[in-house]
Residue frames as qw, qx, qy, qz and C-alpha x, y, z in Angstrom:
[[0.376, -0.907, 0.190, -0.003, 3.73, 2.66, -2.38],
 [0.821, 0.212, -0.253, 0.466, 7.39, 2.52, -2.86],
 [0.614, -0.713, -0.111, 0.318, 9.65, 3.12, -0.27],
 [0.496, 0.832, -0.095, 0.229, 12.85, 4.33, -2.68],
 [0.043, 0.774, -0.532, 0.341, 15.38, 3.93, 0.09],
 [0.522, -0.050, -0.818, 0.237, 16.95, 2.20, 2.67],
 [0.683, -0.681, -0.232, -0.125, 16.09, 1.30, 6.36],
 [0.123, 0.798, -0.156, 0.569, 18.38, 3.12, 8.32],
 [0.077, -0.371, 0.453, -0.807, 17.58, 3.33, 11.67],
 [0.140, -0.318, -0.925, 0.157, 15.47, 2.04, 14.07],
 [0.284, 0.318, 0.066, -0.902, 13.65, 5.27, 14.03],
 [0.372, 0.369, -0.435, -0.732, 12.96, 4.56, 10.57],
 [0.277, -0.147, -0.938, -0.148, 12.27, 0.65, 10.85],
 [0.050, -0.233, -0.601, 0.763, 10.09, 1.63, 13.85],
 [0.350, 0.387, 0.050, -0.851, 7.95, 3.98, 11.52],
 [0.460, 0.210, -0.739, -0.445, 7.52, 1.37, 8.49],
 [0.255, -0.184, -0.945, 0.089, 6.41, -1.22, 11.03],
 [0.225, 0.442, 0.644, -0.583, 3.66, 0.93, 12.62],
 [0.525, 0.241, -0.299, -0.759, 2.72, 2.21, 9.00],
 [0.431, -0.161, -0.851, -0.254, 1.86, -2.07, 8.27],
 [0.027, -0.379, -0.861, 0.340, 0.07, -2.23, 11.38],
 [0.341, 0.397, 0.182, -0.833, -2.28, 0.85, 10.32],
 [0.375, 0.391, -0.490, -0.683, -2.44, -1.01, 7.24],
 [0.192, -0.163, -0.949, 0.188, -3.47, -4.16, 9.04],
 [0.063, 0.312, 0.837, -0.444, -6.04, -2.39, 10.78],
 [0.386, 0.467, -0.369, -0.705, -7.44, -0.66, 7.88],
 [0.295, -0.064, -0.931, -0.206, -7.82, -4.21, 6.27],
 [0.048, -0.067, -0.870, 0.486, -9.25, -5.57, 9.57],
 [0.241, 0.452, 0.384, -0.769, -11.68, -2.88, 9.92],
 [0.505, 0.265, -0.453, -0.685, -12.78, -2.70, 6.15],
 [0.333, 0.115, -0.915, -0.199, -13.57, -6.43, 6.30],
 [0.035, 0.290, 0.782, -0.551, -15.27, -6.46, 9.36],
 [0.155, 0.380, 0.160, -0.898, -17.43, -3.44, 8.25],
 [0.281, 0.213, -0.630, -0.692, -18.18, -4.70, 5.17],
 [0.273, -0.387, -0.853, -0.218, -20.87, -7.21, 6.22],
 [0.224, -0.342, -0.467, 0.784, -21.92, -5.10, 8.89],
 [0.128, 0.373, 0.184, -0.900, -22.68, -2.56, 7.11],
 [0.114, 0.018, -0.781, -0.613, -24.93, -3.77, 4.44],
 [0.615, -0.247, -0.103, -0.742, -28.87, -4.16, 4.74],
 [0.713, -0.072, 0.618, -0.323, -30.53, -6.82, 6.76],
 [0.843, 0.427, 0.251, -0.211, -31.70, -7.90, 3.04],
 [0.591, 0.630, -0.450, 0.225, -28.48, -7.62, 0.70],
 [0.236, -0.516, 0.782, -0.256, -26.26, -9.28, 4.18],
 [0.746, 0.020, 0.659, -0.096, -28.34, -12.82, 3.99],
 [0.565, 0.792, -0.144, -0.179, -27.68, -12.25, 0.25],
 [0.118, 0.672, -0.720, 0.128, -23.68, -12.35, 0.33],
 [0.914, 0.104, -0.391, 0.022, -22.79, -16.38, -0.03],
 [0.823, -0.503, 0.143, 0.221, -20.84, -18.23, 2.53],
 [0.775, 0.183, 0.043, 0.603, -17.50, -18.49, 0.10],
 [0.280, 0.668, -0.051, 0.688, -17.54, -14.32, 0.08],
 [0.354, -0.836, 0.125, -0.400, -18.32, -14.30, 4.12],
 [0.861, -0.492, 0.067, 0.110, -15.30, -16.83, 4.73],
 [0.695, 0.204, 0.040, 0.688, -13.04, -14.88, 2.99],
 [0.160, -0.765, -0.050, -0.622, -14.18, -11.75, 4.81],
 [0.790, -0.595, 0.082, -0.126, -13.84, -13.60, 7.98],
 [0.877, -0.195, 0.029, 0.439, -10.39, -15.02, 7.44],
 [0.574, 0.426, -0.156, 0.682, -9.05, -11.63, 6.43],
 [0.573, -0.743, 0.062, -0.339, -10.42, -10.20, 9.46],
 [0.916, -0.398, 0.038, 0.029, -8.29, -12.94, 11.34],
 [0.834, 0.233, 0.064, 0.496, -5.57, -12.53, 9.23],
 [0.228, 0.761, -0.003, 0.608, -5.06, -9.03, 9.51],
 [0.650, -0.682, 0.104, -0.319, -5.59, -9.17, 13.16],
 [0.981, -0.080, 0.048, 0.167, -2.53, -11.82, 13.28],
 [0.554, 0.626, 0.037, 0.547, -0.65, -9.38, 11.17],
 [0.216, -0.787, 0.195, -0.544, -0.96, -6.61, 13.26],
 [0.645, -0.726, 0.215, -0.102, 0.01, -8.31, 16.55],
 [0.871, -0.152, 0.014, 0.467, 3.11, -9.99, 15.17],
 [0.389, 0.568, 0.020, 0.725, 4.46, -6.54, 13.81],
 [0.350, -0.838, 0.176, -0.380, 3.35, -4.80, 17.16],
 [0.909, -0.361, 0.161, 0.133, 5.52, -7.53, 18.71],
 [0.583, 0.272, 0.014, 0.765, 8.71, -6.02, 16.82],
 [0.005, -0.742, 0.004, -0.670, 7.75, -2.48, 17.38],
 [0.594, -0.767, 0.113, -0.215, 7.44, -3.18, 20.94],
 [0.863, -0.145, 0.040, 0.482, 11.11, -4.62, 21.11],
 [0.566, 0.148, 0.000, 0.811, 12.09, -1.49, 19.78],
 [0.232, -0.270, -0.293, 0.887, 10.95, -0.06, 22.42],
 [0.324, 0.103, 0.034, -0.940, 7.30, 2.64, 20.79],
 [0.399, 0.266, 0.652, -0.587, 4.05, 2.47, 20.55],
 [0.115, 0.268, 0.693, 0.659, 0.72, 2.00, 17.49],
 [0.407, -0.003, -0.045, -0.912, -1.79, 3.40, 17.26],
 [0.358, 0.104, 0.891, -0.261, -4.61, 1.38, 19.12],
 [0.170, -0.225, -0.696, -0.660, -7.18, -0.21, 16.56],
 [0.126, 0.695, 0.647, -0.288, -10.48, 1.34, 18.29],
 [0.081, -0.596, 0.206, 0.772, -8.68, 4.78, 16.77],
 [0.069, 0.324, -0.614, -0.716, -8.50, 3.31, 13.40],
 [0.032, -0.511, -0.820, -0.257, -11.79, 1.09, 12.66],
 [0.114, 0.758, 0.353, -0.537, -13.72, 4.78, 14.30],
 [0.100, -0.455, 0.429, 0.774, -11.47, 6.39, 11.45],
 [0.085, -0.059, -0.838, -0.536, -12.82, 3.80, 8.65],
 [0.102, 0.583, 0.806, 0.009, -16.40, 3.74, 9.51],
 [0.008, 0.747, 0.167, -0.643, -16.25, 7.36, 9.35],
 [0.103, -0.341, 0.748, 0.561, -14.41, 7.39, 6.29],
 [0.199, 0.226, -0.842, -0.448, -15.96, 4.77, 4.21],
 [0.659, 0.057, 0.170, -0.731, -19.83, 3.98, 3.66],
 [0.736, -0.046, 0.644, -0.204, -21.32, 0.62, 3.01],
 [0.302, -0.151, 0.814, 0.472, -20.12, -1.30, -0.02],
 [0.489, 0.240, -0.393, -0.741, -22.34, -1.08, -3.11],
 [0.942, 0.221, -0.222, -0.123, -22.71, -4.96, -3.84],
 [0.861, -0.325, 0.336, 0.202, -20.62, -7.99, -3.48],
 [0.702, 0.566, 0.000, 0.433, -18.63, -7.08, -6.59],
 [0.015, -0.922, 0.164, -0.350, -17.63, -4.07, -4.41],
 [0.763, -0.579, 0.270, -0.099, -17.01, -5.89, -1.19],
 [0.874, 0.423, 0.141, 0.195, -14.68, -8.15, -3.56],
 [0.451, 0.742, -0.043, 0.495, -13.11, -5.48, -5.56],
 [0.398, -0.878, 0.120, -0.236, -12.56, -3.64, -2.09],
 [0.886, -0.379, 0.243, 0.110, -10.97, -6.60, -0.54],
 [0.943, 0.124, 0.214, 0.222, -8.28, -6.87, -3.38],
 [0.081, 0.847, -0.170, 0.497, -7.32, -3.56, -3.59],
 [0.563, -0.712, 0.392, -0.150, -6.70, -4.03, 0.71],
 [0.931, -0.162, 0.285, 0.162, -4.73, -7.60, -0.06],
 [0.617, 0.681, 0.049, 0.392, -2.91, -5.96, -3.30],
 [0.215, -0.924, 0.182, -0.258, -1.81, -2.59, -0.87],
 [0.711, -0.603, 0.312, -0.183, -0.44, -5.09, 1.65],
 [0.924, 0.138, 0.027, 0.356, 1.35, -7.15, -0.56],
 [0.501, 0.772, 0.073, 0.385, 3.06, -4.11, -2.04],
 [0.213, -0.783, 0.433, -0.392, 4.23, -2.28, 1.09],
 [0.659, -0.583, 0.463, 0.106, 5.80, -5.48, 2.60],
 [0.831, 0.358, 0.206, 0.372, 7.36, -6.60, -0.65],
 [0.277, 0.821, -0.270, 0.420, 9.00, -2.63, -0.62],
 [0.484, -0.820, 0.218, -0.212, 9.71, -2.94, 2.75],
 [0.759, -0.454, 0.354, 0.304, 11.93, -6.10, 3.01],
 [0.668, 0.501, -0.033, 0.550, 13.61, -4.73, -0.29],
 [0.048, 0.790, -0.128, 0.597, 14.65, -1.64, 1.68],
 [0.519, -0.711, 0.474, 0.012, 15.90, -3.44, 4.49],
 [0.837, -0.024, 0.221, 0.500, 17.77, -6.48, 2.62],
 [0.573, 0.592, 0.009, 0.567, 19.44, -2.93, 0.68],
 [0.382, -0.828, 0.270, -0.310, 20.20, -1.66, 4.21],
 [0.627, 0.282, -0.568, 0.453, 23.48, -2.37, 5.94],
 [0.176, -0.610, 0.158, -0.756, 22.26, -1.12, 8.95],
 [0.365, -0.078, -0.866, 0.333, 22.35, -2.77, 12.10],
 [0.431, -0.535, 0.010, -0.726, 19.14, -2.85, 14.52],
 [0.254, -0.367, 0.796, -0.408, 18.39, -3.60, 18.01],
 [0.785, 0.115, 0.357, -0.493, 15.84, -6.44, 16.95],
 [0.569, -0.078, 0.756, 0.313, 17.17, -9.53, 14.70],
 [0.333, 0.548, -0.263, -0.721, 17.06, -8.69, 11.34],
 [0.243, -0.119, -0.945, -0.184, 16.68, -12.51, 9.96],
 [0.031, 0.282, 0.926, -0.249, 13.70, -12.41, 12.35],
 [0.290, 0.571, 0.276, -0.717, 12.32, -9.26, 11.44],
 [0.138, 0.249, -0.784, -0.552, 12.63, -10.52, 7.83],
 [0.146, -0.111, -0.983, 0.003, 11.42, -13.64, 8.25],
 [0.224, 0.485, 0.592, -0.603, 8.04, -12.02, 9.98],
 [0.139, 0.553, -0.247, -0.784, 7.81, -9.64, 6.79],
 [0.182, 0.277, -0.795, -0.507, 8.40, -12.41, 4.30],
 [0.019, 0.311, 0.944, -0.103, 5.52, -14.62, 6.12],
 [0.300, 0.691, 0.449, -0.481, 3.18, -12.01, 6.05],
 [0.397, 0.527, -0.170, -0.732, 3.61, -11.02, 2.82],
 [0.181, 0.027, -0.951, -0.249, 3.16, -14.27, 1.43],
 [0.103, 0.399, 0.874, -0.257, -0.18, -14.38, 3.11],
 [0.011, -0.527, 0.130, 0.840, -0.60, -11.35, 1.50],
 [0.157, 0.269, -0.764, -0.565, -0.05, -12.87, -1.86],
 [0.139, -0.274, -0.949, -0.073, -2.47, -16.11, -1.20],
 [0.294, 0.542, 0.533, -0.580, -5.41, -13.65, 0.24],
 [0.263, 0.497, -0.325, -0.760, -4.99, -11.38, -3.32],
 [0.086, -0.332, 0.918, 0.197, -5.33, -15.03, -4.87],
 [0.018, -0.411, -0.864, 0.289, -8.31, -16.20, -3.10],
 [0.292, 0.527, 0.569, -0.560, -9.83, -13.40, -4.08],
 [0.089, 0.331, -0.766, -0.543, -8.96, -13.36, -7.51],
 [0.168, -0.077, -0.967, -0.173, -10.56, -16.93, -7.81],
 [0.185, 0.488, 0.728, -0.445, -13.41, -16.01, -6.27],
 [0.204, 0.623, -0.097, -0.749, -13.97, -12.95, -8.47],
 [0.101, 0.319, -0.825, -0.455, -13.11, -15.46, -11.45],
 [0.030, 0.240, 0.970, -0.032, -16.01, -17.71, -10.63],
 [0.241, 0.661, 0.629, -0.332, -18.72, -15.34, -10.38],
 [0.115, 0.236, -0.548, -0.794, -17.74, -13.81, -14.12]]
């Protein structure tokens, strides 16, 4: 996803920050789901290293999502509540094939997430625009979460790398 522009407006910052939190809970909800939904027999299967990196992006995403609703609420609107969006994904999206999937799944969601906050604080540091929320602070959130971003995509990388 590239954004191609600047951030404008709080309108516009407003909208970019509830698109990461869908995209937090999307994560959230895919991770969660993902042991969940799998057989009794292919769930006691799935190794501890692949269900504590399923758990911590659960946690992580869930961390995400309330520090970005904490900006959006300063400026004042609302997100979409995550019962809406994990109903969405289990509708959506059927149990994982295999742990290669679960995996593959996951890094695609950690990749996404890097990508849209890596456009996002380009397209406000190339904004001159002035909002009602600190812009060092709304940065500074951005830049921390996408760095955790980076180190989930990482973690699962290396995992993926070991079970070649």
């Amino acid at each position: 996803m590239s954004l191609g522009q600047r951030v404008s407006s709080d309108h516009q910052l407003t909208r970019l920050l509830q698109i990461g939190v869908v995209l937090e809970e999307v994560v959230e909800s895919r991770a969660d789901h993902h042991l969940e939904s799998l057989p009794d027999s292919e769930r006691e299967e799935i190794d501890e290293e692949v269900r504590e990196l399923l758990e911590e992006a659960t946690e992580e995403s869930a961390q995400h999502r309330e520090r970005l609703e904490t900006l959006i609420d300063e400026l004042d609107a609302e997100t979409v509540p995550y019962e809406e969006i994990n109903r969405l994904v289990s509708d959506r999206y059927g149990p994982p094939e295999d742990t290669d999937g679960i995996l593959y799944d996951q890094l695609c969601n950690e990749e996404t997430a890097y990508k849209f906050y890596d456009d996002l604080i380009e397209a406000i540091d190339a904004s001159e625009a002035d909002f009602s929320v600190d812009r060092g602070r709304v940065l500074g959130t951005l830049r921390s979460i996408r760095a955790e971003e980076r180190e989930g995509a990482q973690e699962v990388t290396e995992v993926m790398e070991r079970r070649e």
